[in-house]
SETORVO-514549 format. One record per residue (C-alpha): residue in three letters; x, y, z. Coordinates in nm, 3 decimals, padded with zeros to 5 digits, m for minus. Layout:
BEGIN
{code ALA px X py Y pz Z}
...
//
This chain:
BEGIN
{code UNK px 11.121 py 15.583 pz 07.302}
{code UNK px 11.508 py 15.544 pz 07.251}
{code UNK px 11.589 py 15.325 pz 07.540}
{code UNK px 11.952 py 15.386 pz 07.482}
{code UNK px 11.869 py 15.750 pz 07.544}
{code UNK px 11.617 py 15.665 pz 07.858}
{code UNK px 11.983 py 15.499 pz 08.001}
{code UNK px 12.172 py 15.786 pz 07.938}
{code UNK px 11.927 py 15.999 pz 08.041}
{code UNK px 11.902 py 15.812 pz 08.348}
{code UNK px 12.276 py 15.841 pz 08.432}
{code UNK px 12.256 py 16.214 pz 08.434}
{code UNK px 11.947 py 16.235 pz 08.644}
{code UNK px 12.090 py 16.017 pz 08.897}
{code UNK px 12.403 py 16.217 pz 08.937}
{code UNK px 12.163 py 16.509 pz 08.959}
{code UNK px 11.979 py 16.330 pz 09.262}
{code UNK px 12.313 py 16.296 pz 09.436}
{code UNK px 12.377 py 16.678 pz 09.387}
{code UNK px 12.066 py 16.791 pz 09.495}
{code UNK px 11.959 py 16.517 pz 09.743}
{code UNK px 12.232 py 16.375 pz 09.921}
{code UNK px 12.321 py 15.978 pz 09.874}
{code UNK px 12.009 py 15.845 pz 10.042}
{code UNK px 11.676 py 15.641 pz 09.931}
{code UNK px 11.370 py 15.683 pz 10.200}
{code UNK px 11.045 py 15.439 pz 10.234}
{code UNK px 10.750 py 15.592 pz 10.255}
{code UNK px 10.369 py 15.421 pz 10.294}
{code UNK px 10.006 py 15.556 pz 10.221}
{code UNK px 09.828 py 15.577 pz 10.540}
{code UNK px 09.454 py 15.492 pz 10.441}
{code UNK px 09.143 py 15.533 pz 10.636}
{code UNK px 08.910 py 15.332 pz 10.506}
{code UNK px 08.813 py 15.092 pz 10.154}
{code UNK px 08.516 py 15.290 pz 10.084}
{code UNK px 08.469 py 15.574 pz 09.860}
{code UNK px 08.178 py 15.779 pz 09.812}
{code UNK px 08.254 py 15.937 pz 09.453}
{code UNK px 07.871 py 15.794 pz 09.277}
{code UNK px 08.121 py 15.701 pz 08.928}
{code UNK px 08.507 py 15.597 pz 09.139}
{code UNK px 08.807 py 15.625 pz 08.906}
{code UNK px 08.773 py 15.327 pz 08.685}
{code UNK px 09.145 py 15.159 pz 08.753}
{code UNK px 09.076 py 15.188 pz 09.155}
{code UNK px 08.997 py 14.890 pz 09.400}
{code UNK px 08.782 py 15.034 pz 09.568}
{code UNK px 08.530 py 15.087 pz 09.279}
{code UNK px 08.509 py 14.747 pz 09.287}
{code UNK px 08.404 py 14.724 pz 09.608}
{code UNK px 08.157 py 15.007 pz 09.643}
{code UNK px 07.841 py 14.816 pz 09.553}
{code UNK px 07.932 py 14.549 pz 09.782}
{code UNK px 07.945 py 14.809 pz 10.073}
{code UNK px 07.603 py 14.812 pz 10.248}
{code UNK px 07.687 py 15.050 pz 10.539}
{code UNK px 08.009 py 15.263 pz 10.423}
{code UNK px 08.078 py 15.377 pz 10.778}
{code UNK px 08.165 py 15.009 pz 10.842}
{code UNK px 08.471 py 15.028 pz 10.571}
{code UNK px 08.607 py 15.260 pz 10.785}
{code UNK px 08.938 py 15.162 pz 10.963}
{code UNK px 08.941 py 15.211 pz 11.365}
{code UNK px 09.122 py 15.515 pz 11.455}
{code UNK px 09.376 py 15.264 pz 11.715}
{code UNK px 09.423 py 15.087 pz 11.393}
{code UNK px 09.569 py 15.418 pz 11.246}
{code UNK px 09.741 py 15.515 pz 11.495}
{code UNK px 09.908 py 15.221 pz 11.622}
{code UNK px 10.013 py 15.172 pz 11.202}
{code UNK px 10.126 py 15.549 pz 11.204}
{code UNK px 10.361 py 15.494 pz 11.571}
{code UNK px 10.534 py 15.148 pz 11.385}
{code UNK px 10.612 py 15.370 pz 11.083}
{code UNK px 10.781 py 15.586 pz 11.240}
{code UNK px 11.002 py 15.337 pz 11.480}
{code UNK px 11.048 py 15.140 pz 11.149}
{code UNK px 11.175 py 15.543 pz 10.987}
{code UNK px 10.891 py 15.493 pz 10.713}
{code UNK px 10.757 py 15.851 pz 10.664}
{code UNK px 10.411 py 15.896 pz 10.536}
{code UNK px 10.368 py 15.950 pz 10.208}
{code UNK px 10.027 py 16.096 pz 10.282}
{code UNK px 09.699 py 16.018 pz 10.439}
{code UNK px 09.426 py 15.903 pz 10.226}
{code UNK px 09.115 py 15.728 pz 10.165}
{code UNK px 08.780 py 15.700 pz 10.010}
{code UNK px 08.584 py 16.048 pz 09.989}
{code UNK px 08.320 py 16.143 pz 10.270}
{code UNK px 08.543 py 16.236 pz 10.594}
{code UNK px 08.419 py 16.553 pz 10.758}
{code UNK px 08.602 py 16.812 pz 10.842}
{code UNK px 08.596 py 16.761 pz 11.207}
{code UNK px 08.722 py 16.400 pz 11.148}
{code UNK px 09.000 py 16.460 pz 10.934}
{code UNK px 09.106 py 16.753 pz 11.150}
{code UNK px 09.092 py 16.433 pz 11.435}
{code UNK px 09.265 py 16.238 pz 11.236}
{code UNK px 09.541 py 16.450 pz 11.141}
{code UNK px 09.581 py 16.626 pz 11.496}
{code UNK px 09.631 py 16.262 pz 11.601}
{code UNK px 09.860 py 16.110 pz 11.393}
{code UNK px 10.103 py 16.397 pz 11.351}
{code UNK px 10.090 py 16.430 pz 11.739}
{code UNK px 10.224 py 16.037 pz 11.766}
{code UNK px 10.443 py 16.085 pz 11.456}
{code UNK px 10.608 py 16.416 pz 11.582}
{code UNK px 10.574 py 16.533 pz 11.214}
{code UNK px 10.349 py 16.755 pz 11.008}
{code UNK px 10.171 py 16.538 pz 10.742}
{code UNK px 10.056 py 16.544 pz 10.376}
{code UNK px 09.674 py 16.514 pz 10.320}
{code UNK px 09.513 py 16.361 pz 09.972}
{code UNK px 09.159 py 16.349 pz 10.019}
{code UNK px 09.023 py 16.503 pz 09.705}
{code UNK px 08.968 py 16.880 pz 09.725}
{code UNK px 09.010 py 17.028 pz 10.067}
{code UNK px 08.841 py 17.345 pz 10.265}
{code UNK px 09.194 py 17.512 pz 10.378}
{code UNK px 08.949 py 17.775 pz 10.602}
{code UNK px 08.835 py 17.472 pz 10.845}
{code UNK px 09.105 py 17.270 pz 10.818}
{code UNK px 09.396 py 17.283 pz 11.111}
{code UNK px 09.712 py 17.410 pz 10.897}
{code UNK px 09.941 py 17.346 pz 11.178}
{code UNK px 09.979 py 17.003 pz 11.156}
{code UNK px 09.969 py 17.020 pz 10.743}
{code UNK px 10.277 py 16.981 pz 10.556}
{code UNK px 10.120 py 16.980 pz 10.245}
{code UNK px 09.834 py 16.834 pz 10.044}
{code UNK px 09.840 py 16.583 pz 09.732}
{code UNK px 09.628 py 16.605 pz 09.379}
{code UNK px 09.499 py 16.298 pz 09.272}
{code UNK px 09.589 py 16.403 pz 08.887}
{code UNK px 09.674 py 16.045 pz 08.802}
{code UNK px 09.734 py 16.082 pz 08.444}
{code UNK px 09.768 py 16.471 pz 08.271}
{code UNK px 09.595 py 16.305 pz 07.953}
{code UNK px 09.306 py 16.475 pz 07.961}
{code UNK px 09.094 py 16.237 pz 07.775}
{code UNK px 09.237 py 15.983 pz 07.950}
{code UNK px 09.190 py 16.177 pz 08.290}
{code UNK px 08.827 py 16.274 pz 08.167}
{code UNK px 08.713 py 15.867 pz 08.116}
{code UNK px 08.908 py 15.687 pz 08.412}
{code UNK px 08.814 py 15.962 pz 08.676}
{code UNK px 08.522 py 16.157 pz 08.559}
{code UNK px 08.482 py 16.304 pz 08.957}
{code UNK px 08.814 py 16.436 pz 08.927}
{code UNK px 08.839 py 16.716 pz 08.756}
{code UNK px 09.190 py 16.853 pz 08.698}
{code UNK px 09.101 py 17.182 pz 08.717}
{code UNK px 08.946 py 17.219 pz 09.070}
{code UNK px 09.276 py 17.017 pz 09.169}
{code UNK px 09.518 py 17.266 pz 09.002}
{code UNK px 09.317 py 17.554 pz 09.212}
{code UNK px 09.338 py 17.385 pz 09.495}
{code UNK px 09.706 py 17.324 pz 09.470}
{code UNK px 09.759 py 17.707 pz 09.391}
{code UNK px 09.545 py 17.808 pz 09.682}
{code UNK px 09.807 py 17.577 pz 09.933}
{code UNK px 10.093 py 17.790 pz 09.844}
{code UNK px 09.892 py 18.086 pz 10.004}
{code UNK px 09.901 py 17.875 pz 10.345}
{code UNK px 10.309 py 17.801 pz 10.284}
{code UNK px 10.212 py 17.453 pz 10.263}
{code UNK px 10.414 py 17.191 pz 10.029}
{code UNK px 10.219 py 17.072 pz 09.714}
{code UNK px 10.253 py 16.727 pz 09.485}
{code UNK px 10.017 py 16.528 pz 09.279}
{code UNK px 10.025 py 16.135 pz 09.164}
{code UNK px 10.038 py 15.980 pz 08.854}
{code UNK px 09.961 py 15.626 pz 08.796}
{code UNK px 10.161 py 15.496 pz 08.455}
{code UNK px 10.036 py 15.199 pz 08.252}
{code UNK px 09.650 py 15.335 pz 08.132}
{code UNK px 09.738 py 15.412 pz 07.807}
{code UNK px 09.898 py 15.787 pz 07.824}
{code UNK px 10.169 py 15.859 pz 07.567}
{code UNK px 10.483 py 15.916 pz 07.518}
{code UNK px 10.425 py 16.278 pz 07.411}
{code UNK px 10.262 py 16.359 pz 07.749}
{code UNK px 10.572 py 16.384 pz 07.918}
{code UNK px 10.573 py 16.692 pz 07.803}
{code UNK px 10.210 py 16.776 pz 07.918}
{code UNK px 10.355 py 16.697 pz 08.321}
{code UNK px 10.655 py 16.861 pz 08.284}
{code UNK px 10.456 py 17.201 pz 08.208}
{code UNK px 10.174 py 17.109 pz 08.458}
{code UNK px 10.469 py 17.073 pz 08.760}
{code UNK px 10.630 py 17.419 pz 08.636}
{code UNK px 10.242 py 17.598 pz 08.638}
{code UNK px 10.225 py 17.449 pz 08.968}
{code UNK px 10.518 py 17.497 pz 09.124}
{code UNK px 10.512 py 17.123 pz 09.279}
{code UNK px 10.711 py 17.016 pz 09.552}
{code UNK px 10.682 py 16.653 pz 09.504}
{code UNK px 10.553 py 16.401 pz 09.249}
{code UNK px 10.444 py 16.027 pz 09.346}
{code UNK px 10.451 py 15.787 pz 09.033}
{code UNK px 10.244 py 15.430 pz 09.033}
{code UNK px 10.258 py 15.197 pz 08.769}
{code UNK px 09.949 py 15.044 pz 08.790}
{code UNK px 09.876 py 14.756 pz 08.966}
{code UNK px 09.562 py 14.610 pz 08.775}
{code UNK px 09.286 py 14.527 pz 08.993}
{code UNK px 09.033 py 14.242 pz 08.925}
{code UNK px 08.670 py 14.354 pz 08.793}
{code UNK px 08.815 py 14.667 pz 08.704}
{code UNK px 08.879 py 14.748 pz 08.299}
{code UNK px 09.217 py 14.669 pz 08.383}
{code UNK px 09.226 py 14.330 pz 08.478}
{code UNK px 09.407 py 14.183 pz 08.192}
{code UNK px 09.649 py 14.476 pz 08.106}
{code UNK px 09.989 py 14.501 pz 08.161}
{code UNK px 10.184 py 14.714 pz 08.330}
{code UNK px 10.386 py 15.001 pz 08.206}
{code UNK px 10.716 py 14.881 pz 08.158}
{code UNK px 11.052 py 14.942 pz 08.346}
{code UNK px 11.239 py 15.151 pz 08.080}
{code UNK px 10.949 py 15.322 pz 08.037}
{code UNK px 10.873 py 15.411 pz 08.395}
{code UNK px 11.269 py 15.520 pz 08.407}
{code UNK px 11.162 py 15.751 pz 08.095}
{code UNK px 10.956 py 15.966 pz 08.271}
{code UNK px 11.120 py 15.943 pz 08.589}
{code UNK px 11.422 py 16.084 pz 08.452}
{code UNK px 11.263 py 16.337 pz 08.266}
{code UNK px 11.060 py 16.491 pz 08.556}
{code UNK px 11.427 py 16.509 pz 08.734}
{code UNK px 11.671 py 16.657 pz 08.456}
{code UNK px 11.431 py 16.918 pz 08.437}
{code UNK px 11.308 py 16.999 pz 08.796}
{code UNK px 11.624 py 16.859 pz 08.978}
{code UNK px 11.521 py 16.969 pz 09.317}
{code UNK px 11.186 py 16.821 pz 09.324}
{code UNK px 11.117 py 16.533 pz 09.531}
{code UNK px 11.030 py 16.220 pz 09.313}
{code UNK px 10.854 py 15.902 pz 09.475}
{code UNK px 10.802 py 15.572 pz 09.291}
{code UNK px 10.588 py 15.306 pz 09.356}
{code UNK px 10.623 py 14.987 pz 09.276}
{code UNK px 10.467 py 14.589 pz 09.385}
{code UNK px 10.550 py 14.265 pz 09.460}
{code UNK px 10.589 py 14.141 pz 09.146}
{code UNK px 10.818 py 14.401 pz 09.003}
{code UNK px 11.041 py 14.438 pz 09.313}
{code UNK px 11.377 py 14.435 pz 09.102}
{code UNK px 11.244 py 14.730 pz 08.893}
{code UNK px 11.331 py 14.949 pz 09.206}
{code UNK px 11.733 py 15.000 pz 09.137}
{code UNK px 11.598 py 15.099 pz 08.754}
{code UNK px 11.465 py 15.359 pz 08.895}
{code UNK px 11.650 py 15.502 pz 09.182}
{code UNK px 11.916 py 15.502 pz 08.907}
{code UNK px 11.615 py 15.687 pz 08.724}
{code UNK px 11.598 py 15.966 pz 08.954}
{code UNK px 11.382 py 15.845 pz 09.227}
{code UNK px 11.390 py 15.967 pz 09.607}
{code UNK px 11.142 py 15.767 pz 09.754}
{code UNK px 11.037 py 15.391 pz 09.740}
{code UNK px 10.661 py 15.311 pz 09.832}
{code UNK px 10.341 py 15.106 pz 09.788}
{code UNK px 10.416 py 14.769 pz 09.951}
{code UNK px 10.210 py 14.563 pz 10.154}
{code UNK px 10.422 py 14.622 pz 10.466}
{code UNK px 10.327 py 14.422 pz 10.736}
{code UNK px 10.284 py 14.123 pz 10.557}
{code UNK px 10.645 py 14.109 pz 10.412}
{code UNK px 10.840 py 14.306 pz 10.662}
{code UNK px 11.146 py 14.103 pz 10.744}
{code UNK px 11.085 py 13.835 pz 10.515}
{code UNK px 11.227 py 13.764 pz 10.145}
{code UNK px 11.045 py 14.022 pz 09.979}
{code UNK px 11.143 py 14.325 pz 10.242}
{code UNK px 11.468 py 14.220 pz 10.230}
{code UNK px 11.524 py 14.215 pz 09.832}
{code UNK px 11.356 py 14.593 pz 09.883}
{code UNK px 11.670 py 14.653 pz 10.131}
{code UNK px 11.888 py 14.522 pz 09.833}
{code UNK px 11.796 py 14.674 pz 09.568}
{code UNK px 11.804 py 15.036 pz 09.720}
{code UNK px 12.131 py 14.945 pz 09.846}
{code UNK px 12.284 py 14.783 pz 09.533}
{code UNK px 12.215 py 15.115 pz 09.331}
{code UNK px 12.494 py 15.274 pz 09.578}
{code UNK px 12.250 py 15.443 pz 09.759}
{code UNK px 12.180 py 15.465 pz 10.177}
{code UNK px 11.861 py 15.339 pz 10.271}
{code UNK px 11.687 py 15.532 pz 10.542}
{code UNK px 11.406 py 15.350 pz 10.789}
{code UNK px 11.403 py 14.928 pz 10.743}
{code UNK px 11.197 py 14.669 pz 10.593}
{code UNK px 11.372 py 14.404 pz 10.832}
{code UNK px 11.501 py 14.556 pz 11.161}
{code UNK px 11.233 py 14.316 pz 11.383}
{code UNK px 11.458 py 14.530 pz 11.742}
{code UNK px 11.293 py 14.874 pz 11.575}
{code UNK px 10.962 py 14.757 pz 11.478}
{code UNK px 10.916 py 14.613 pz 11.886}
{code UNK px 11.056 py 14.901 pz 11.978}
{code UNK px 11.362 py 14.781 pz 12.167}
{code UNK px 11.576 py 15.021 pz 12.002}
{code UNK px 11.560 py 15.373 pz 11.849}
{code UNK px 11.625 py 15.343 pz 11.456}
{code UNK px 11.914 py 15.635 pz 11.368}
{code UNK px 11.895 py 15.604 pz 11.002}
{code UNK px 11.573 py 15.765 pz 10.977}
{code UNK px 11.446 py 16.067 pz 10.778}
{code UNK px 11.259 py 16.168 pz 11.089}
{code UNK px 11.293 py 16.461 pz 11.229}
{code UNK px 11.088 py 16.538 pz 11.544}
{code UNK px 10.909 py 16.869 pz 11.533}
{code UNK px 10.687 py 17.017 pz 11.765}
{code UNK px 10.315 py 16.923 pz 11.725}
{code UNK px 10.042 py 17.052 pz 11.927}
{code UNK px 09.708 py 16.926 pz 11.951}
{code UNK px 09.364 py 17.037 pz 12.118}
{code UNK px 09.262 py 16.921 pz 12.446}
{code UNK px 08.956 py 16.715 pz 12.306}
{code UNK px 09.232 py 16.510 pz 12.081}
{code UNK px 09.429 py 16.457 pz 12.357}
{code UNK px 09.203 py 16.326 pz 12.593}
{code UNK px 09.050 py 16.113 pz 12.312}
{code UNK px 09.437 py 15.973 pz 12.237}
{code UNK px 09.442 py 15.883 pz 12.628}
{code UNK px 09.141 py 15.756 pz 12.592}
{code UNK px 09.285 py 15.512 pz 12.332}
{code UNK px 09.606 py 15.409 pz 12.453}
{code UNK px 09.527 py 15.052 pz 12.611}
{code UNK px 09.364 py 14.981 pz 12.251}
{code UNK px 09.663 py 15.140 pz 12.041}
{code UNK px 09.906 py 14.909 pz 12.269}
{code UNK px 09.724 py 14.629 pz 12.205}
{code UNK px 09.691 py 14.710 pz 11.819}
{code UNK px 10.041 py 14.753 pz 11.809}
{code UNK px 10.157 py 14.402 pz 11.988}
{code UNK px 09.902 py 14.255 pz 11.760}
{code UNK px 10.074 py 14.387 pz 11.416}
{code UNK px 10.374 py 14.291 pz 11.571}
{code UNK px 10.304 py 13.925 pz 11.655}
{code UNK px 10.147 py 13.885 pz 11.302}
{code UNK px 10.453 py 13.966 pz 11.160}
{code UNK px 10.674 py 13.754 pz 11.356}
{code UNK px 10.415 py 13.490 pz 11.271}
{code UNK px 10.493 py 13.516 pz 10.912}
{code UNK px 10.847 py 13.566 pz 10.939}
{code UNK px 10.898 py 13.221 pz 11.166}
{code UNK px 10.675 py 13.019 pz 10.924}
//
């Protein structure tokens, strides 16, 4: 890697995100069901491999569903869209169909879905925007010994068969577990077979009692490397970096890369505070707009209506059954809600 070339590569993809995407930097957040997963060998980098043998009754690692729907109604005041919703393996169909009905009918948006490989025939399309591969890294021998109940191939199908529903397609990546320089190359083809929509990249985030645990990260002019090379040659696509607390000032680095999209933070335990503010910053400081807030405490209560958003309210209609069991709900989403809110507050006063 030239890292005078990554920078110079990085200034043309960056005027290439202007051209193609307007001046503006979103936040988006996983939405996650649950901390178990049912795969018998997890992906080896995960957290919640780590926790699977300490799980005596998975159904209890499940999060409530007022829990995910008062979290997916304080997104959407705060103009956070979800970046999809996930979880361990092991949902029925019925209950992701709940799930989905529910918190697109709250969000008043259609929403991506990355839970492994999906039945389109029982699944309700309508409230789909697209569904998510969990490639993580196109190294195949790589891919092969971190997440051996992944196979890329049933993913790629499955991403092929969405485009026959005219639903949007992406995949993740996860940087730092050893892939190369020279497979680059190996994702660049892979988004051109697939004709991808968007691409999330991690850099990992090693876990404790995982094989990970004393590796470091990937670094910032390399993350910039591939960021910028996934946009110089598929400027239209929609590109969505992660990052962590400890690497918060990487973010500009790679807006300046090429990125859309900010994600993976801890959000309600450093919304308004230091942390969510040097997140406002550094978007900012790369001369770019930041849609939705990390600090506006008047949106999160819900005293005011956020206008720099990248919502935009579309019809969503739901089945009776969800709707009664949404009424059904309501005093326990309010009360969900207040409580998130006076946690935060909490923090932010101490």
């Amino acid at each position: 890697m030239n890292p005078l070339e990554v920078m110079e590569n990085s200034i043309r993809a960056y005027k290439i995100t202007t051209k193609h995407h307007r001046n503006f930097v979103d936040l988006k957040r996983a939405l996650f069901l649950g901390w178990y997963c049912d795969l018998i060998d997890p992906c080896k980098f995960c957290y919640m491999s780590t926790q699977k043998n300490k799980i005596k009754n998975p159904k209890l690692a499940r999060r409530k569903l007022e829990s995910i729907l008062a979290e997916a109604i304080l997104m959407k005041r705060i103009g956070w869209k979800l970046e999809f919703i996930s979880g361990g393996y092991g949902y029925t169909v019925e209950e992701l169909n709940t799930i989905l009905e529910l918190v697109a009918y709250v969000q008043k948006s259609k929403q991506y879905l990355n839970v492994g490989v999906v039945d389109f025939e029982s699944l309700n399309i309508e409230v789909i925007e697209g569904i998510v591969g969990a490639i993580e890294t196109v190294n195949e021998d790589l891919h092969n010994y971190l997440c051996p109940q992944k196979p890329i191939n049933k993913i790629k199908e499955m991403l092929l068969k969405a485009k026959d529903y005219n639903l949007k397609t992406g995949i993740t990546i996860i940087l730092g577990m050893g892939e190369k320089e020279e497979d680059i190359d190996k994702l660049l083809d892979l988004i051109e077979e697939l004709e991808l929509d968007r691409i999330t990249f991690y850099s990992l985030n090693p876990q404790r009692d995982t094989i990970f645990e004393s590796r470091c990260s990937i670094t910032t002019l390399e993350y910039m490397n591939w960021v910028s090379s996934v946009r110089l040659n598929f400027p239209k696509i929609e590109i969505i970096t992660g990052t962590w607390l400890d690497k918060l000032t990487n973010i500009g680095p790679l807006i300046m890369a090429g990125s859309n999209t900010i994600t993976k933070f801890p959000l309600f335990s450093i919304f308004g505070r230091k942390e969510g503010l040097t997140v406002e910053t550094e978007i900012k400081s790369s001369g770019r707009d930041l849609l939705g807030t990390f600090s506006d405490i008047d949106a999160l209560s819900g005293k005011k209506i956020l206008k720099n958003t990248s919502y935009s309210d579309e019809e969503v209609v739901i089945s009776n059954r969800s709707m009664e069991l949404l009424d059904s709900l309501k005093s326990n989403i309010d009360y969900k809600i207040e409580s998130y809110i006076s946690k935060i507050l909490k923090r932010i006063n101490n």
